[in-house]
N, CA, C and O of each residue as an XYZ file, in Angstrom:
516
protein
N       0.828     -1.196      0.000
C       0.000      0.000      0.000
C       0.868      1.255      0.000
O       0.427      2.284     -0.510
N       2.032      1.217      0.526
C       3.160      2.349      0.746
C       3.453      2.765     -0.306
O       3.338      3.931     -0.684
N       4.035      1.488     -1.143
C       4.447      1.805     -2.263
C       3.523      2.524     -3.767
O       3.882      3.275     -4.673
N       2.545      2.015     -3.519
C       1.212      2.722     -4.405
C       1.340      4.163     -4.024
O       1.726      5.062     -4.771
N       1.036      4.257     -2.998
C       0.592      5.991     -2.340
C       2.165      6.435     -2.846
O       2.009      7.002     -3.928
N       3.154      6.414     -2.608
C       4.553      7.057     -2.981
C       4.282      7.286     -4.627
O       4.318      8.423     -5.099
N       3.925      5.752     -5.700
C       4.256      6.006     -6.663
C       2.836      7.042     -7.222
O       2.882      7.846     -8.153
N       2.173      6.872     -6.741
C       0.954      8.053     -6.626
C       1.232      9.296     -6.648
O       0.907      9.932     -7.652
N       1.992     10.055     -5.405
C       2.474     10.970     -5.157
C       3.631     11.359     -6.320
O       3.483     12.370     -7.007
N       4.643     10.588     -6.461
C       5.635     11.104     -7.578
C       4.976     11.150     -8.942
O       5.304     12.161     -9.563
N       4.321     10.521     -9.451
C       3.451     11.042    -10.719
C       3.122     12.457    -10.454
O       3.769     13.484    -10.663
N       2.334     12.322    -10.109
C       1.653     13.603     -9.615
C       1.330     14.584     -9.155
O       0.265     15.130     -9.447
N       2.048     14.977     -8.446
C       2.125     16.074     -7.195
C       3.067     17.344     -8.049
O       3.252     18.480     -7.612
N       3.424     16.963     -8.962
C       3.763     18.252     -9.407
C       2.224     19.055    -10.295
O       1.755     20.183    -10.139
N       1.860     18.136    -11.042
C       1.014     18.344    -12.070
C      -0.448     18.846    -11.081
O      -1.194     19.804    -11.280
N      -0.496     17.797     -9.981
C      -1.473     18.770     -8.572
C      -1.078     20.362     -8.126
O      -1.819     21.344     -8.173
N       0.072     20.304     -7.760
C       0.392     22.071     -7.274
C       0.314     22.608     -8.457
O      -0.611     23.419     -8.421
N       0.887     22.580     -9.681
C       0.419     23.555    -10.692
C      -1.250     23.711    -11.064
O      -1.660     24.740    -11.600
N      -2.061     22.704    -10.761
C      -3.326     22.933    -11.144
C      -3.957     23.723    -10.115
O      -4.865     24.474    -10.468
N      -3.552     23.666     -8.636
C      -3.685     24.606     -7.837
C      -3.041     25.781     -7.898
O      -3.235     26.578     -6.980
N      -2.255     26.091     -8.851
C      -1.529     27.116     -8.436
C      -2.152     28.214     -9.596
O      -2.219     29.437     -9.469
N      -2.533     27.489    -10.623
C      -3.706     27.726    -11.795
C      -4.849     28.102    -11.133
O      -4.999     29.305    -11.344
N      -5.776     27.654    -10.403
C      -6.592     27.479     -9.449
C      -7.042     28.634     -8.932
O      -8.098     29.168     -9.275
N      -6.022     29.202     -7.825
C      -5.888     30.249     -7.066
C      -5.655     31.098     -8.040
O      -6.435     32.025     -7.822
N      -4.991     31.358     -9.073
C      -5.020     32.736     -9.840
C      -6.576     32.701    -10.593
O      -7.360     33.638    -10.446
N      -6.833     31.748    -11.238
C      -8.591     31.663    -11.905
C      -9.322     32.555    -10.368
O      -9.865     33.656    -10.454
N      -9.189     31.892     -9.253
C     -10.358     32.419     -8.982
C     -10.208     33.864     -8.104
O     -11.161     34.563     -7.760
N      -8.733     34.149     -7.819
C      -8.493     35.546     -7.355
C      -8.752     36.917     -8.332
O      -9.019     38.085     -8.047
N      -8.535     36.176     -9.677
C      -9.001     37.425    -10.684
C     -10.196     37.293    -11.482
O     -10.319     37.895    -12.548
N     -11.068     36.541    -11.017
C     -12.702     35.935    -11.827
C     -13.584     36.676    -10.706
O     -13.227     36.938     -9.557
N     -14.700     36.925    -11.253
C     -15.776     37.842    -10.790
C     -15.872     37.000     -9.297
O     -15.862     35.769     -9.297
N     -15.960     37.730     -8.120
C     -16.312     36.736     -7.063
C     -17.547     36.258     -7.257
O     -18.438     36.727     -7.965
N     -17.551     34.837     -6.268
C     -18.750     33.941     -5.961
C     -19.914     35.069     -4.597
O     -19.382     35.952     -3.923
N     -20.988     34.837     -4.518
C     -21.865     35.418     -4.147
C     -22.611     34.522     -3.560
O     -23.676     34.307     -4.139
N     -22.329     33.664     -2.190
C     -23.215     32.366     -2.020
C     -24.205     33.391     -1.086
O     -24.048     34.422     -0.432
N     -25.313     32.477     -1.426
C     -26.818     32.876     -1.210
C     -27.201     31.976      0.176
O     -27.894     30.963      0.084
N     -26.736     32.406      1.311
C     -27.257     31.440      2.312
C     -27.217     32.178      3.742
O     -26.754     33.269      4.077
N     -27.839     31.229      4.412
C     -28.541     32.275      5.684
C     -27.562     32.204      6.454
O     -27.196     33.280      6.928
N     -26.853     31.051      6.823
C     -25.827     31.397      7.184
C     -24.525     32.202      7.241
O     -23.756     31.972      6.308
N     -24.147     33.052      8.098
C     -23.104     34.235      7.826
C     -22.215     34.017      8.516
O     -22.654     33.881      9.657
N     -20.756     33.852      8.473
C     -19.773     33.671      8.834
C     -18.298     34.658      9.228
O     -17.384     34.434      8.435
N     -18.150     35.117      9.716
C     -17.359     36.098      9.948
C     -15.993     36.126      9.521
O     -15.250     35.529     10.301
N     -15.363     36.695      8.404
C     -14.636     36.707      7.963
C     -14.162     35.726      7.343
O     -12.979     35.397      7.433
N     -15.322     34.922      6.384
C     -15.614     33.876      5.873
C     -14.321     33.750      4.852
O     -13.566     32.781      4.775
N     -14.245     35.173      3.963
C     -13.315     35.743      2.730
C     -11.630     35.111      3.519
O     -10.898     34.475      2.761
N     -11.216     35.310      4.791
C     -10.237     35.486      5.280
C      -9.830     33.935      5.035
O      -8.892     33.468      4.390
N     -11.125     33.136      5.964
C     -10.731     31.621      6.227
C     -10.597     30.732      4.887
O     -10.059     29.625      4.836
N     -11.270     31.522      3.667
C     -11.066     31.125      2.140
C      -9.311     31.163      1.631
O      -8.614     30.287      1.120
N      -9.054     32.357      1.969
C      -8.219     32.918      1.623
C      -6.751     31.554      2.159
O      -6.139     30.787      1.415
N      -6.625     31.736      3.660
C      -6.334     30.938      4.411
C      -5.887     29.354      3.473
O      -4.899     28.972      2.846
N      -7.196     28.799      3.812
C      -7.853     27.461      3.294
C      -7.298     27.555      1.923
O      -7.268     26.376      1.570
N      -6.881     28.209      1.030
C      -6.530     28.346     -0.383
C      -4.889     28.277     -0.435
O      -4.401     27.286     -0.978
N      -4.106     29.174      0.043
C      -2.968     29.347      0.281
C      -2.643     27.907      1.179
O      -2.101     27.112      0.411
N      -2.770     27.430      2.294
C      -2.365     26.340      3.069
C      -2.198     25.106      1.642
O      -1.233     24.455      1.241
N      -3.501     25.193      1.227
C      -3.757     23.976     -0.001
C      -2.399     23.827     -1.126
O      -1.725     22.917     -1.609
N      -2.464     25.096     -1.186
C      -1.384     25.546     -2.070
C       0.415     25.315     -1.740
O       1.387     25.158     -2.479
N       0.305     25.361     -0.855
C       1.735     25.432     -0.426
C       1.959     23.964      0.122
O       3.120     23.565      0.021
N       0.809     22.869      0.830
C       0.908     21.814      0.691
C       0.919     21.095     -0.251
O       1.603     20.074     -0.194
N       0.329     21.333     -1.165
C       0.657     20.721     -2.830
C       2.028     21.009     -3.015
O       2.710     20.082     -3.453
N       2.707     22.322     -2.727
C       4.186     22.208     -3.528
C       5.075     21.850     -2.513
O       6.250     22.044     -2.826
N       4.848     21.273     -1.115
C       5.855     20.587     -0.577
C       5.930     19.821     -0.891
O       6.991     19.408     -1.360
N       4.421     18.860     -0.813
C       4.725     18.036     -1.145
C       5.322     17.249     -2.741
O       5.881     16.159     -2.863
N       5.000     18.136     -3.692
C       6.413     18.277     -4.754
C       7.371     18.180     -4.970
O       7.982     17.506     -5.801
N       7.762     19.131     -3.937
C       9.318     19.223     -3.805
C       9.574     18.441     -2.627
O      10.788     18.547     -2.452
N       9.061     17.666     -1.665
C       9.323     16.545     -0.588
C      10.839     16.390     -0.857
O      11.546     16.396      0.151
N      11.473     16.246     -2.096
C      12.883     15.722     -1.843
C      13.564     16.054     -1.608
O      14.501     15.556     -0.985
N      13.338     17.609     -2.209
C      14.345     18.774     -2.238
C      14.681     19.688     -0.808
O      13.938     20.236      0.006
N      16.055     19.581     -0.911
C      16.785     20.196      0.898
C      15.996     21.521      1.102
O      15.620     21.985      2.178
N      15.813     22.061     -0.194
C      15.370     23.448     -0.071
C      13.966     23.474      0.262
O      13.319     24.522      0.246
N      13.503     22.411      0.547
C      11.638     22.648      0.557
C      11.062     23.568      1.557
O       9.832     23.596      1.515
N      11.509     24.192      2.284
C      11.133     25.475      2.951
C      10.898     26.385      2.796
O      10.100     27.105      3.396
N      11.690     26.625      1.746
C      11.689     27.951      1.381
C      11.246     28.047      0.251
O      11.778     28.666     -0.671
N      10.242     27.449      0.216
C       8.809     27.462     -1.051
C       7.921     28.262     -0.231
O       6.881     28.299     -0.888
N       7.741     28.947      0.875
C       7.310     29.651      1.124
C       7.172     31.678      0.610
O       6.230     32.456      0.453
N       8.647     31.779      0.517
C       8.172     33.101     -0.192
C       7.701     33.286     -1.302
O       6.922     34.198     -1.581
N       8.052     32.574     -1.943
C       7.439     32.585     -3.864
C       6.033     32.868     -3.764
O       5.302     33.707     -4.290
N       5.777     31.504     -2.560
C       4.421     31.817     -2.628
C       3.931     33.134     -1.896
O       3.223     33.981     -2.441
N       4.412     33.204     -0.542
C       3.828     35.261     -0.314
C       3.676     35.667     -1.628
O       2.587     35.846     -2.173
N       4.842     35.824     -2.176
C       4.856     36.860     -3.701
C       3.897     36.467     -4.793
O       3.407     37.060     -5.755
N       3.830     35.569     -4.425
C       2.729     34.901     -5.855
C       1.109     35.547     -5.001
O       0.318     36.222     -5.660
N       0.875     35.256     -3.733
C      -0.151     35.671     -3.084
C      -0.154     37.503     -3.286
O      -1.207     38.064     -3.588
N       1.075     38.258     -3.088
C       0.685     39.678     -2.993
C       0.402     40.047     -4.641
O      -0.343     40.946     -5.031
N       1.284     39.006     -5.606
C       1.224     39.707     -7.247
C      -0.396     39.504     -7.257
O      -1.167     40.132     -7.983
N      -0.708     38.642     -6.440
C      -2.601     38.283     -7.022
C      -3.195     39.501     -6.342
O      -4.118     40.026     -6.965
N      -2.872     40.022     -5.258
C      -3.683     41.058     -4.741
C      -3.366     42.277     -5.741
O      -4.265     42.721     -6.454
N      -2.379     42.678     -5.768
C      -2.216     43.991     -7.102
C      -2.887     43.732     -8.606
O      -3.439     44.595     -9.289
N      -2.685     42.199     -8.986
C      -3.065     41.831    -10.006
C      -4.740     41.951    -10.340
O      -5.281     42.153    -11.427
N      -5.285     41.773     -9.145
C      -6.579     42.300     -8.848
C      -7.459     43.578     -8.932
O      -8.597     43.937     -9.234
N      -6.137     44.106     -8.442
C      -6.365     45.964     -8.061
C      -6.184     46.352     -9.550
O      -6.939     47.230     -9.967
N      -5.267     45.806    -10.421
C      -5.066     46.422    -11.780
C      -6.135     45.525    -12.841
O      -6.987     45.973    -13.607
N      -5.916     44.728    -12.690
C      -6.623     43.562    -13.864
C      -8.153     43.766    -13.865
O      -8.572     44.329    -14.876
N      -9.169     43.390    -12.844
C     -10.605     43.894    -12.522
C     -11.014     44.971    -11.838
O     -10.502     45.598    -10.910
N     -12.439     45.142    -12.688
C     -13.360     46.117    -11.758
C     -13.863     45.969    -10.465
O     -13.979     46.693     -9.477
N     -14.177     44.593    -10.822
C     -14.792     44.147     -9.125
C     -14.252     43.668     -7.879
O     -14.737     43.210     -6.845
N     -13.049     43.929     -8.320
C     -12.218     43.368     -7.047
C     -10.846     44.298     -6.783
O     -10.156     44.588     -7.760
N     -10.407     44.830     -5.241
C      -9.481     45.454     -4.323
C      -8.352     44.637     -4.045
O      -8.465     43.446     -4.334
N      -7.238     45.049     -3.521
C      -6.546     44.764     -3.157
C      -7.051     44.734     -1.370
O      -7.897     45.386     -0.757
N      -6.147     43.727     -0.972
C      -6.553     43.954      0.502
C      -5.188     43.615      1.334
O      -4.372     42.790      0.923
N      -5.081     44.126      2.186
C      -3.913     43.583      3.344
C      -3.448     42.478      4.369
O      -2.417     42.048      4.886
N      -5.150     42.219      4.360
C      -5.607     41.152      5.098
C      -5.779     40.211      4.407
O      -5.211     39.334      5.059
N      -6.204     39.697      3.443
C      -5.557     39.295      2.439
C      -4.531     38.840      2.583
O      -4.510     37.728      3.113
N      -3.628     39.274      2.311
C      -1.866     38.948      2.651
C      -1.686     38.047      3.685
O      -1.350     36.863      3.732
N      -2.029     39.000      4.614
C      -1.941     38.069      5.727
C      -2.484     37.182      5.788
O      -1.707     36.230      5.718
N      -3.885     36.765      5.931
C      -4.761     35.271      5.657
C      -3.568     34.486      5.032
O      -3.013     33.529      5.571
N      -3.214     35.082      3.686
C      -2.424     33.835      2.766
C      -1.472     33.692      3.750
O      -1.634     32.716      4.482
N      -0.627     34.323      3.943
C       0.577     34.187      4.912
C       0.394     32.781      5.824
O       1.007     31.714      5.792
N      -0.707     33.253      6.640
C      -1.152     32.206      8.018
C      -1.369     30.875      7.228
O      -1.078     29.847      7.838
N      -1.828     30.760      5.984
C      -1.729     29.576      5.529
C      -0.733     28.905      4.982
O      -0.707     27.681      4.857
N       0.572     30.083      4.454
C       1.527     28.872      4.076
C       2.111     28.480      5.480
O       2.350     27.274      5.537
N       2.394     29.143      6.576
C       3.189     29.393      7.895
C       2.536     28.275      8.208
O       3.393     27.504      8.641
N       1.352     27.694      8.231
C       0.794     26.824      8.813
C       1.064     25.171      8.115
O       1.298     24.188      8.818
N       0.975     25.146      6.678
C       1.147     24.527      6.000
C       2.609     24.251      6.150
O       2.778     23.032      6.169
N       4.052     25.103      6.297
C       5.111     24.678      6.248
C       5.575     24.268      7.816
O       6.696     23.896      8.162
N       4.346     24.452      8.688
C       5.183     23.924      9.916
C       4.125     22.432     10.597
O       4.358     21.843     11.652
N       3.164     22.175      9.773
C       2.382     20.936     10.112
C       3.184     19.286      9.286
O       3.379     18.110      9.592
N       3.495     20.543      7.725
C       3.910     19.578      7.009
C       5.541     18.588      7.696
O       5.864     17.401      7.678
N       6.254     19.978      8.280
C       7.198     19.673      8.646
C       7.219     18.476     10.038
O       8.020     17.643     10.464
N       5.594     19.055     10.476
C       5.593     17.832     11.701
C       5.368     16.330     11.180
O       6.129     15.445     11.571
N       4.448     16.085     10.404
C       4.196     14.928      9.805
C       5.170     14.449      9.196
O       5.583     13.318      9.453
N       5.844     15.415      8.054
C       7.119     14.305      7.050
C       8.180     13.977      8.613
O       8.561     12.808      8.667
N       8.554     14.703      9.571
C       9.501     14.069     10.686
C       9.316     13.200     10.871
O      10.222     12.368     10.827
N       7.383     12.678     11.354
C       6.903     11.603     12.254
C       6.389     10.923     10.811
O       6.010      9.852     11.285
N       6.271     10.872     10.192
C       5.466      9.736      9.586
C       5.466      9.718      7.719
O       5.569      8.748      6.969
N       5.335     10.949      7.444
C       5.878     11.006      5.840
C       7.137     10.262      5.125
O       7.180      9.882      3.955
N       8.273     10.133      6.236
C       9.692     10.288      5.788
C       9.354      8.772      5.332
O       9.867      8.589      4.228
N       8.631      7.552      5.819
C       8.341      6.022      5.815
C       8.222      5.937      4.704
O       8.529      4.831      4.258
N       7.682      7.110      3.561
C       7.001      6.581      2.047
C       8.386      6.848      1.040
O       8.585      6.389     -0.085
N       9.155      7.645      1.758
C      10.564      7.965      0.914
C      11.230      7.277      0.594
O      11.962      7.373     -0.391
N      11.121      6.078      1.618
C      12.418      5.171      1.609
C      12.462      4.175      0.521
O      13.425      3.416      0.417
């Protein structure tokens, strides 16, 4: 079963973070979604934001899993997260740049590069071998 899930992962996991990484630009510069529901959530935009970036930056660790440098796949992505906020501010009508924003993304790769780092220690490193 190890060996499936590994050869799973090396197919793929590149061709996954780029479709996410495709992903997040489609939908940071596409007209926003407008969900229609009674439920209201407080700073719903933030925990999206969050939830998007984490996704993102776990797709390209796990990519780069081999590589010494896999840490520091973190700034590209800030920068890839702030070019989408300007890219926003210039590219559409309907959509701002925001700060918070930033930050949301931030908290998600920060989160993403220090969970990932707990798991590949304890239990990821088993599928490498």
């Amino acid at each position: 079963m190890q060996k499936r899930i590994k050869s799973l992962l090396e197919r793929n996991s590149f061709i996954i973070a780029i479709i996410i990484t495709i992903g997040i630009a489609y939908l940071s510069l596409s007209k926003p979604m407008h969900l229609n529901t009674s439920i209201r959530i407080k700073y719903l935009d933030k925990i999206l934001h969050a939830s998007a970036y984490f996704s993102l930056t776990l797709s390209w660790l796990f990519a780069l899993r081999n590589n010494t440098k896999k840490k520091w796949i973190g700034m590209p992505l800030f920068l890839y997260g702030v070019a989408m906020e300007f890219l926003q501010e210039s590219l559409t009508d309907n959509r701002q740049k925001d700060i918070y924003d930033v930050v949301a993304n931030s908290f998600g790769i920060l989160l993403a590069i220090i969970l990932f780092d707990v798991f590949y220690k304890y239990y990821l490193k088993y599928f490498d071998k």
